[in-house]
Z-matrix of the N, CA and C atoms (Angstrom, degrees):
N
C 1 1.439
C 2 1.526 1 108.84
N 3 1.410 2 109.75 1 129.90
C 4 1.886 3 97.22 2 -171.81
C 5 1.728 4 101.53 3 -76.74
N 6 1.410 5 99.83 4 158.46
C 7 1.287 6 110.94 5 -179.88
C 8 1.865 7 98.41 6 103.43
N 9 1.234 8 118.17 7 -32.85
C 10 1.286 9 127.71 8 -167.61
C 11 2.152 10 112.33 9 -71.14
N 12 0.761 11 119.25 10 65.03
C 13 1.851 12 99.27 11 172.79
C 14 1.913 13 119.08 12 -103.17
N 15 1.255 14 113.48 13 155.93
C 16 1.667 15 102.26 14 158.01
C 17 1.036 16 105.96 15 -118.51
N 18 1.450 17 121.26 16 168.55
C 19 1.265 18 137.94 17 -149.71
C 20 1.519 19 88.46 18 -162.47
N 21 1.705 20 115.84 19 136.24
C 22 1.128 21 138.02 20 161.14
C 23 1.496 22 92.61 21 -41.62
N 24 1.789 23 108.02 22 148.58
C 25 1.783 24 118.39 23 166.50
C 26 1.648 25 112.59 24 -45.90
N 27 1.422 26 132.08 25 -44.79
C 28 1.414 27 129.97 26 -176.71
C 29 1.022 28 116.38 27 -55.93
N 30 1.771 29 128.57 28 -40.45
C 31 1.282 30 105.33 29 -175.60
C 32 1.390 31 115.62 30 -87.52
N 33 1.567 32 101.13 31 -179.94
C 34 1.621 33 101.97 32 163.97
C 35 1.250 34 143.70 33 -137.22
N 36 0.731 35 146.52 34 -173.45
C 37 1.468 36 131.55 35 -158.59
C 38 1.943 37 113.78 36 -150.56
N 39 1.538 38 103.53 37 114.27
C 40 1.607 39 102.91 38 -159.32
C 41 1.720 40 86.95 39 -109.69
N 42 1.450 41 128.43 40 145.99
C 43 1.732 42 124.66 41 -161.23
C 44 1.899 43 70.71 42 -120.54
N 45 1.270 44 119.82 43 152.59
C 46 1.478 45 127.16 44 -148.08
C 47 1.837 46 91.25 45 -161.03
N 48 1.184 47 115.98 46 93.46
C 49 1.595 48 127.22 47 163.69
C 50 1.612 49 103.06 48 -52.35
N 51 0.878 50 153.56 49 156.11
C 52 1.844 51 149.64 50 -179.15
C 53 1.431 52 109.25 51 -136.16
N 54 1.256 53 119.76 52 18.44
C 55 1.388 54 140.73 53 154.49
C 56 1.646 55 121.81 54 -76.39
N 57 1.719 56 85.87 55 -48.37
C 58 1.665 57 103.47 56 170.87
C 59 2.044 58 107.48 57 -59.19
N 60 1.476 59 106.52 58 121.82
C 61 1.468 60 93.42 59 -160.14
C 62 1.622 61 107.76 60 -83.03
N 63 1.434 62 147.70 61 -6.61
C 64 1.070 63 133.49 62 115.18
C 65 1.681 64 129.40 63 -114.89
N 66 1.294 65 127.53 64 152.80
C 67 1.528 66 134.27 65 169.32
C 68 1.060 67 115.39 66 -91.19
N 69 1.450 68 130.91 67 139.27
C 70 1.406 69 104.45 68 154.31
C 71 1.559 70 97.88 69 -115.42
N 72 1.315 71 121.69 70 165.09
C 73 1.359 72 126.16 71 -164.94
C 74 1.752 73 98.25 72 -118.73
N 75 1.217 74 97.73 73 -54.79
C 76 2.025 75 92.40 74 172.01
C 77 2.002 76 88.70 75 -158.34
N 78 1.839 77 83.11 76 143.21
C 79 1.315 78 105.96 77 179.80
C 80 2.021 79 102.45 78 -81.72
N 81 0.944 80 122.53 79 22.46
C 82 1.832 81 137.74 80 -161.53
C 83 1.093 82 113.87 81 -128.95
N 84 1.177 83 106.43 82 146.52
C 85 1.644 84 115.31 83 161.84
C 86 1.003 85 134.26 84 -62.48
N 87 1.273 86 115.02 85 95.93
C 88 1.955 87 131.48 86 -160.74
C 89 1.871 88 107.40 87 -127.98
N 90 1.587 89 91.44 88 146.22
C 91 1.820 90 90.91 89 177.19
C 92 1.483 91 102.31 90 -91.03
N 93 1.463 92 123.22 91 133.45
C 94 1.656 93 138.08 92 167.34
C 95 1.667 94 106.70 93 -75.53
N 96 1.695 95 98.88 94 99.36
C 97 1.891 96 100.49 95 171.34
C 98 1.248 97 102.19 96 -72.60
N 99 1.701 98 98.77 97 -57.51
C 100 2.034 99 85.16 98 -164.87
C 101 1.784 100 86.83 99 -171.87
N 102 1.811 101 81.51 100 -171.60
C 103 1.391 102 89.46 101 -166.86
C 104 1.652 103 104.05 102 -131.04
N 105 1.588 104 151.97 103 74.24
C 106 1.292 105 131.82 104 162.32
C 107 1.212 106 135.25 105 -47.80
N 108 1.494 107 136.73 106 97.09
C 109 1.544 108 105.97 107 154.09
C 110 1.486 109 146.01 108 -57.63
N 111 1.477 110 117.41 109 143.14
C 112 0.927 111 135.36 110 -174.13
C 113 1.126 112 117.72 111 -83.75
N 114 1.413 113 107.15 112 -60.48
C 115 1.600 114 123.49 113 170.94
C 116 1.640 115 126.63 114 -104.65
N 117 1.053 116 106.32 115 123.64
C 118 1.825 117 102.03 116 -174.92
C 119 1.702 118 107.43 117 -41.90
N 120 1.919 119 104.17 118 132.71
C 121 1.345 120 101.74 119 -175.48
C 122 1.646 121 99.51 120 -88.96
N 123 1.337 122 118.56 121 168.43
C 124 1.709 123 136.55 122 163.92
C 125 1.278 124 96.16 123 -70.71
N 126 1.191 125 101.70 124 163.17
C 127 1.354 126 112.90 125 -168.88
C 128 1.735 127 115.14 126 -81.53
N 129 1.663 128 104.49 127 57.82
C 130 1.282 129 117.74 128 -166.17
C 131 1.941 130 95.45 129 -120.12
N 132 1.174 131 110.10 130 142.13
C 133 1.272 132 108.33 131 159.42
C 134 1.283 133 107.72 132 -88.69
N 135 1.511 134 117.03 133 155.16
C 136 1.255 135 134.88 134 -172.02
C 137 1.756 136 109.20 135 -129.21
N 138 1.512 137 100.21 136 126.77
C 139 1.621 138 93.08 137 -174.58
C 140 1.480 139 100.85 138 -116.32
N 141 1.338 140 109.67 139 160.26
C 142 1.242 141 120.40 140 175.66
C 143 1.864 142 115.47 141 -126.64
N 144 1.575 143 97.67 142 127.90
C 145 1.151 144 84.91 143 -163.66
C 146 1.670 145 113.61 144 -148.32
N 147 1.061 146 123.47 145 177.95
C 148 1.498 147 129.30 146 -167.45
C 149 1.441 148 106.58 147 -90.67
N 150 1.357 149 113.75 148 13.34
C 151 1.180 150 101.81 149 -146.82
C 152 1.995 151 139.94 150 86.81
N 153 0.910 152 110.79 151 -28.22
C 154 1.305 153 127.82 152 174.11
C 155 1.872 154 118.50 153 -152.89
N 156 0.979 155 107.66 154 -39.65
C 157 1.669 156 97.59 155 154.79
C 158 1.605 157 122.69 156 -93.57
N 159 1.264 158 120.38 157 159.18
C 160 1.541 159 118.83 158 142.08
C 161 1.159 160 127.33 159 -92.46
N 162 1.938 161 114.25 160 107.29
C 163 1.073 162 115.15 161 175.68
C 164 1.610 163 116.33 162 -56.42
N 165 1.620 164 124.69 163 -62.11
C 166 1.204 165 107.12 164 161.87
C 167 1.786 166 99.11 165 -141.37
N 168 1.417 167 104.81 166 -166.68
C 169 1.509 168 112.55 167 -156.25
C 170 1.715 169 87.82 168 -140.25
N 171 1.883 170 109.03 169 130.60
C 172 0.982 171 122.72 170 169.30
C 173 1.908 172 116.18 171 -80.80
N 174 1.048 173 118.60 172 110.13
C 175 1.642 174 123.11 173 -165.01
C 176 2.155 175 90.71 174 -52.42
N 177 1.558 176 97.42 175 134.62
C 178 1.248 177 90.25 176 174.92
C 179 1.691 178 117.98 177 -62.38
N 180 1.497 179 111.49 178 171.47
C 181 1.678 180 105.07 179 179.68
C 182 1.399 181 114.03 180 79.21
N 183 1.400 182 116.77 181 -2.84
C 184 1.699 183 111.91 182 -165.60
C 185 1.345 184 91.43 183 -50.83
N 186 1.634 185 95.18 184 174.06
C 187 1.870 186 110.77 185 176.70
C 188 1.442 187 114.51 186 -122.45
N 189 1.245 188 118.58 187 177.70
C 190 1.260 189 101.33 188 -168.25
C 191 1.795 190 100.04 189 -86.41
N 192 1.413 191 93.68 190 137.26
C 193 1.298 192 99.16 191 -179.44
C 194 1.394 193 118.98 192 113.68
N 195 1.422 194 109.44 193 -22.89
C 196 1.659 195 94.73 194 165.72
C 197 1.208 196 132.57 195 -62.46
N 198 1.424 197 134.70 196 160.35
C 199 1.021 198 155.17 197 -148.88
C 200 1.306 199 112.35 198 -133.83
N 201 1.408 200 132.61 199 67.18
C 202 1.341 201 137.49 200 171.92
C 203 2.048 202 104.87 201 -67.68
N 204 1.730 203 97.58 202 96.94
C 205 1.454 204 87.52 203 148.92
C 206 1.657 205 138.86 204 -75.09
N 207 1.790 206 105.92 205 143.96
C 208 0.967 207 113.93 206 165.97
C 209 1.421 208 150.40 207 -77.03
N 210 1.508 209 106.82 208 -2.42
C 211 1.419 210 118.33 209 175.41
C 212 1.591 211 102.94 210 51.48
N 213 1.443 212 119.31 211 40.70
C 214 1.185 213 113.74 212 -173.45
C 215 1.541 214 137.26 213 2.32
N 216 1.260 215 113.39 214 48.89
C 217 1.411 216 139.03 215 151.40
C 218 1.821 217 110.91 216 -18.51
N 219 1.232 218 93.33 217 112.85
C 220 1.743 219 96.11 218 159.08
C 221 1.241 220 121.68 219 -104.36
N 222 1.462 221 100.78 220 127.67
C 223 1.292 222 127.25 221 -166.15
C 224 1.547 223 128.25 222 -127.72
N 225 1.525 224 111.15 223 123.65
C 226 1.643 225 122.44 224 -162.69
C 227 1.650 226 119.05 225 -45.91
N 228 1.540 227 89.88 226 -41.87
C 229 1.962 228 128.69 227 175.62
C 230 1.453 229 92.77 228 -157.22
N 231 0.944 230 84.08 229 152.10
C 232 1.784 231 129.76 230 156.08
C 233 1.761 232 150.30 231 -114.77
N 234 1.298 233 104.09 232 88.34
C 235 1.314 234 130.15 233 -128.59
C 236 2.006 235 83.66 234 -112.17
N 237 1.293 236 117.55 235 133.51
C 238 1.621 237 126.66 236 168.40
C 239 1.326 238 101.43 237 -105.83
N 240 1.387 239 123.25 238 119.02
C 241 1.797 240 115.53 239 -167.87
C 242 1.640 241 87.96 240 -144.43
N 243 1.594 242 115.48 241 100.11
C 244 1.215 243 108.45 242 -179.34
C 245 1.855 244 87.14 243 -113.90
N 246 1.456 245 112.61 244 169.75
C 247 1.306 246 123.23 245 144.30
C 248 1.461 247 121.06 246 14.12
N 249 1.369 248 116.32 247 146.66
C 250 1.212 249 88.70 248 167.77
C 251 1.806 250 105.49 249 -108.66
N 252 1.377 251 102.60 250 3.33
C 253 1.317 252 100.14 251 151.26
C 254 1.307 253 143.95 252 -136.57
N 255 1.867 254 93.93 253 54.26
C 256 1.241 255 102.72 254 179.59
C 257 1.807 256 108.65 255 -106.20
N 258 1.262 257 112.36 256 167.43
C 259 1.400 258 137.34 257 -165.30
C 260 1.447 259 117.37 258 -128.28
N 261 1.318 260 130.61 259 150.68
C 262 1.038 261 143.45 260 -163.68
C 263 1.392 262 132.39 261 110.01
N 264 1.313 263 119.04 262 171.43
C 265 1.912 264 101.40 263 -170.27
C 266 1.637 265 86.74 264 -136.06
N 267 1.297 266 106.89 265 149.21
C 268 1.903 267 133.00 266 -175.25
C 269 1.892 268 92.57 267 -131.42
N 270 1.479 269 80.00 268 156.84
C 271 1.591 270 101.82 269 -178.88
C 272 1.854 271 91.38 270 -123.07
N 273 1.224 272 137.60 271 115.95
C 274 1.109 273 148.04 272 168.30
C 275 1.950 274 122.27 273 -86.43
N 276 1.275 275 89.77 274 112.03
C 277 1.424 276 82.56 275 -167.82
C 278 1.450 277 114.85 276 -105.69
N 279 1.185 278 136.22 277 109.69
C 280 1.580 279 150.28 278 -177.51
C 281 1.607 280 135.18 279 -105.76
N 282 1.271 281 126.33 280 154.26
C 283 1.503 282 110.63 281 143.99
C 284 1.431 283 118.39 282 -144.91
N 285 1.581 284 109.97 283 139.28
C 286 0.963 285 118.91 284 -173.13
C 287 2.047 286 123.62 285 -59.77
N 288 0.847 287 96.43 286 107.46
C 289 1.671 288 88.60 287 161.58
C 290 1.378 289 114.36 288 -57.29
N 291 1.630 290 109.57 289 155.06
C 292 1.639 291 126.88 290 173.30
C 293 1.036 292 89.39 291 -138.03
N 294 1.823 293 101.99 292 163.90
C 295 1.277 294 145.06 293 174.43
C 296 1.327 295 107.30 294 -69.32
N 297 1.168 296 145.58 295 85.99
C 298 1.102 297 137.11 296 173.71
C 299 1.228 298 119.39 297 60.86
N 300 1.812 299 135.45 298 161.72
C 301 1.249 300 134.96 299 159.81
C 302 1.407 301 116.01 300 -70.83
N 303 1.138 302 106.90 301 134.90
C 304 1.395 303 122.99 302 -167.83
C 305 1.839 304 109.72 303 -70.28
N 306 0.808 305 74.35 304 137.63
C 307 1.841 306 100.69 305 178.87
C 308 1.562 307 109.15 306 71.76
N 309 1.610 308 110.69 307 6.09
C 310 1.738 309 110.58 308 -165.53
C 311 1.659 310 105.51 309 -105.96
N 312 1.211 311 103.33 310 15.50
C 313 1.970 312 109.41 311 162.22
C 314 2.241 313 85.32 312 78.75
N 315 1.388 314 111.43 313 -45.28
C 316 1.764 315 112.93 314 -159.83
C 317 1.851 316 91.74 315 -59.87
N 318 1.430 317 89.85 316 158.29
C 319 1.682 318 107.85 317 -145.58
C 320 1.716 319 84.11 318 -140.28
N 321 1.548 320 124.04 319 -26.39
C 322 1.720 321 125.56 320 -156.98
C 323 1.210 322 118.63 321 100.44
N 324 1.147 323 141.05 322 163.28
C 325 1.471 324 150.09 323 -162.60
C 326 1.043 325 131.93 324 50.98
């Protein structure tokens, strides 16, 4: 059924109106899986971004049901910045990075 995916417990999944003229999804360091639409977009491209790059760009017109991969992109934030008059709804799929494992002193590197 479109609109329908699962996703392992880690990631997550932010549902993103594209009317709203920017989202942010997390102000953190998170990996970008992908992007489904939900709702058919206007004939607006939609970018997704860190804030200062575009990780990737939803082709305007998507349908419901595409599947924009993310090439799991690491990203500072994750920011939905479509149009400001574009329309349609995306399901954003992510996971957050942490600071190290908890209670184990490790930090990364």
């Amino acid at each position: 059924m479109a609109g329908e995916f699962n996703t392992p417990a880690e990631w997550e999944s932010a549902v993103v109106d594209l009317s709203t003229n920017i989202t942010t999804i997390d102000t953190g360091k998170c990996l970008l899986r992908g992007v489904s639409v939900t709702t058919a977009l206007s004939a607006h491209a939609c970018p997704i971004t860190d804030g200062t790059d575009t990780k990737i760009s939803i082709p305007a017109s998507s349908g419901i049901g595409t599947w924009i991969e993310g090439g799991d992109h690491i990203c500072s934030a994750l920011y939905v910045d479509p149009d400001d008059s574009g329309t349609g709804q995306v399901t954003v799929i992510y996971k957050r990075f942490h600071d190290g494992l908890a209670g184990s002193g490790y930090s990364g590197g």
